[in-house]
C-alpha positions as CSV (number, residue, x, y, z in Angstrom):
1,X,86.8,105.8,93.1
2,X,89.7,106.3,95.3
3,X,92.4,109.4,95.0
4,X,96.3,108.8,95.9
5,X,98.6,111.2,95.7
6,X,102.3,110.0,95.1
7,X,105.4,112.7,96.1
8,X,109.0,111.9,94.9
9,X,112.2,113.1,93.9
10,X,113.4,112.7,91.2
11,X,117.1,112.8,89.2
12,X,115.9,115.2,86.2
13,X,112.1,116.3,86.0
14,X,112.3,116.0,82.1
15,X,113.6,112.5,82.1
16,X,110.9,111.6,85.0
17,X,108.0,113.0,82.5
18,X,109.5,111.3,79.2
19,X,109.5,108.1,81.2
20,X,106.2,108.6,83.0
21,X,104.0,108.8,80.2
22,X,105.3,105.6,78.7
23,X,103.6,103.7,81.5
24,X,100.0,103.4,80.2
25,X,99.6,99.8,80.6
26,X,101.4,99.4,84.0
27,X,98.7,102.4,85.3
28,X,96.1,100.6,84.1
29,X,97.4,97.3,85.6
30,X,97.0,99.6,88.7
31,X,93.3,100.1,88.0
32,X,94.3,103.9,87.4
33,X,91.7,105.7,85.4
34,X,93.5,109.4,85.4
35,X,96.3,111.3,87.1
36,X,97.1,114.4,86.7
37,X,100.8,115.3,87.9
38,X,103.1,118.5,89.0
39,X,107.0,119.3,88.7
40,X,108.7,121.7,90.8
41,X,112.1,122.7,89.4
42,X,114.3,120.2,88.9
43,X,113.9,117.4,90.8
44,X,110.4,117.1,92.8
45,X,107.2,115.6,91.4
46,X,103.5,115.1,92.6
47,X,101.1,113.1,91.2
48,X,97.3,112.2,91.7
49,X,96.0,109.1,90.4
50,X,92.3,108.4,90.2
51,X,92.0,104.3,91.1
52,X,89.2,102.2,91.0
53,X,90.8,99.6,93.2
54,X,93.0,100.8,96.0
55,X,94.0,97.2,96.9
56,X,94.7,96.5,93.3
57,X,96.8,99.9,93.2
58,X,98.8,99.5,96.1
59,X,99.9,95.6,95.2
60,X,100.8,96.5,91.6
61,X,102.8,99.3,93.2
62,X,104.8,97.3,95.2
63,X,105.7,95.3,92.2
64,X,109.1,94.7,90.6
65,X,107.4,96.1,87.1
66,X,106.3,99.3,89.0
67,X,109.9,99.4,90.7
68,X,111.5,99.0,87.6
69,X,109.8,101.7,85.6
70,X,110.5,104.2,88.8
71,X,114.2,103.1,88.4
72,X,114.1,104.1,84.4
73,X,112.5,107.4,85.3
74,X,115.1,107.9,87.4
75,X,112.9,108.4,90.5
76,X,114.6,108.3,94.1
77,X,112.6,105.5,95.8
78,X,113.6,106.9,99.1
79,X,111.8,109.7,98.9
80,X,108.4,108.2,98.0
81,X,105.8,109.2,99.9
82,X,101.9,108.3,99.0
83,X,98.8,110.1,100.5
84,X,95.8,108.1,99.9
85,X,92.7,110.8,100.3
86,X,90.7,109.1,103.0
87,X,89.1,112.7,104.3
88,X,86.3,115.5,102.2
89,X,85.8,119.1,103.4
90,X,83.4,121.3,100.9
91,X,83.3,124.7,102.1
């Protein structure tokens, strides 16, 4: 299991989050098993998403379905940036 975290802006955090959780089928496209997500004020999001295949994941993001449901949210490509978690510390 692989963990990417996915920061954007975004034009309205409510319109992001209406959006966001009509995209069931294009996660799981993405081999996404969970995410759990974040909004801060008005226009900033984080998300983590738990993926069973990372090479999956990242093509699917790249693709015009996943580019077209960031466009409906109303999510600022430009601003997209993606952690994958690649490093464990357990203190």
């Amino acid at each position: 299991m692989h963990r990417v975290v996915v920061v954007a802006e975004v034009e309205d955090t409510a319109r992001w989050e209406e959006g966001f959780r009509t995209h069931g089928d294009l996660f799981r496209s993405q081999t996404v098993s969970s995410c759990q997500y974040s909004m801060m004020g008005d226009h900033e999001v984080a998300v983590c998403f738990e993926v069973e295949d990372l090479d999956t994941y990242m093509q699917v993001l790249e693709s015009a379905a996943t580019e077209e449901a960031m466009a409906i949210d109303g999510l600022r490509r430009e601003t997209v940036k993606i952690f994958v978690m690649d490093k464990q510390f357990t203190p």
